[in-house]
C-alpha positions as CSV (number, residue, x, y, z in Angstrom):
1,X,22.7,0.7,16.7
2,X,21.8,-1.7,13.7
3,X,18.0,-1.3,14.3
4,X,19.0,2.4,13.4
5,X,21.2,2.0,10.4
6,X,18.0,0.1,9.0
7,X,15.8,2.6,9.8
8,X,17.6,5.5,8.6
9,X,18.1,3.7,5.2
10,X,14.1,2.6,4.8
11,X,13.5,6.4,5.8
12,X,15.9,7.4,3.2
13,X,14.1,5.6,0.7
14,X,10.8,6.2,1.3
15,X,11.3,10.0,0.4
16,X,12.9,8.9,-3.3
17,X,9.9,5.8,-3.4
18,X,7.0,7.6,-3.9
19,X,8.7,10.2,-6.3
20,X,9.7,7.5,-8.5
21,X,6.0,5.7,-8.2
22,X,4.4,8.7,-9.1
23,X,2.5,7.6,-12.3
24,X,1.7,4.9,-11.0
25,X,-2.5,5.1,-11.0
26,X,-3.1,3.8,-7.2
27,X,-6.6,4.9,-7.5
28,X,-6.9,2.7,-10.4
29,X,-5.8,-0.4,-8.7
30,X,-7.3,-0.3,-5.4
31,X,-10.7,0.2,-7.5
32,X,-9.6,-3.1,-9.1
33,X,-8.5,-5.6,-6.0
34,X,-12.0,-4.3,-4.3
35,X,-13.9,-5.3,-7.2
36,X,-11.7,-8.7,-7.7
37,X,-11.9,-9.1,-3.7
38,X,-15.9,-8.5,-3.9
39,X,-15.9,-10.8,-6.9
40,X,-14.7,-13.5,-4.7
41,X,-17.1,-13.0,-2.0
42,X,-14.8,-10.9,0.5
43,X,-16.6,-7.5,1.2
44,X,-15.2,-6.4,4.6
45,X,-12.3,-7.4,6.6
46,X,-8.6,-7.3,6.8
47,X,-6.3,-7.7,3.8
48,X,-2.5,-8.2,4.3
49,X,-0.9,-5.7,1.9
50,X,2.4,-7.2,1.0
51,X,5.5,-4.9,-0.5
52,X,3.4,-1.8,1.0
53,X,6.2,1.1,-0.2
54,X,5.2,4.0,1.8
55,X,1.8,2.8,2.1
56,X,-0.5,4.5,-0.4
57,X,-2.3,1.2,-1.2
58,X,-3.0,0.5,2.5
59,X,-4.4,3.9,2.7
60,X,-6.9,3.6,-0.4
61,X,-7.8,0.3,0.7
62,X,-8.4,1.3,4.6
63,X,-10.9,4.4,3.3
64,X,-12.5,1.3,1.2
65,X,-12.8,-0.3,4.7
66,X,-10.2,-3.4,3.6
67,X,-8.3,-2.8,6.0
């Protein structure tokens, strides 16, 4: 029953979340971590995506092949 309640209310959420990070330029700053990741000499692997949202970031950085 509580794993539900938590659910629903993360579910809830997610479909105000990306509404209200909508101007945010995603595009923008997965271009940036790759180049600041490359910069440091990481140019494949995994990267742990902390405080995903709804996951737009992971997506972007997955297509870059971060993930």
């Amino acid at each position: 029953m509580k794993k539900e309640i938590i659910h629903g209310a993360y579910t809830s959420f997610a479909e105000v979340y990306d509404t209200f990070m909508d101007n945010v330029p995603y595009e923008e700053w997965a271009d940036y971590l790759e180049d600041r990741l490359k910069e440091y000499g990481v140019k494949d692997g995994l990267v742990l995506e902390l405080g995903c949202g709804t996951g737009s970031m992971t997506e972007l950085l997955a297509e870059k092949g971060m993930i």
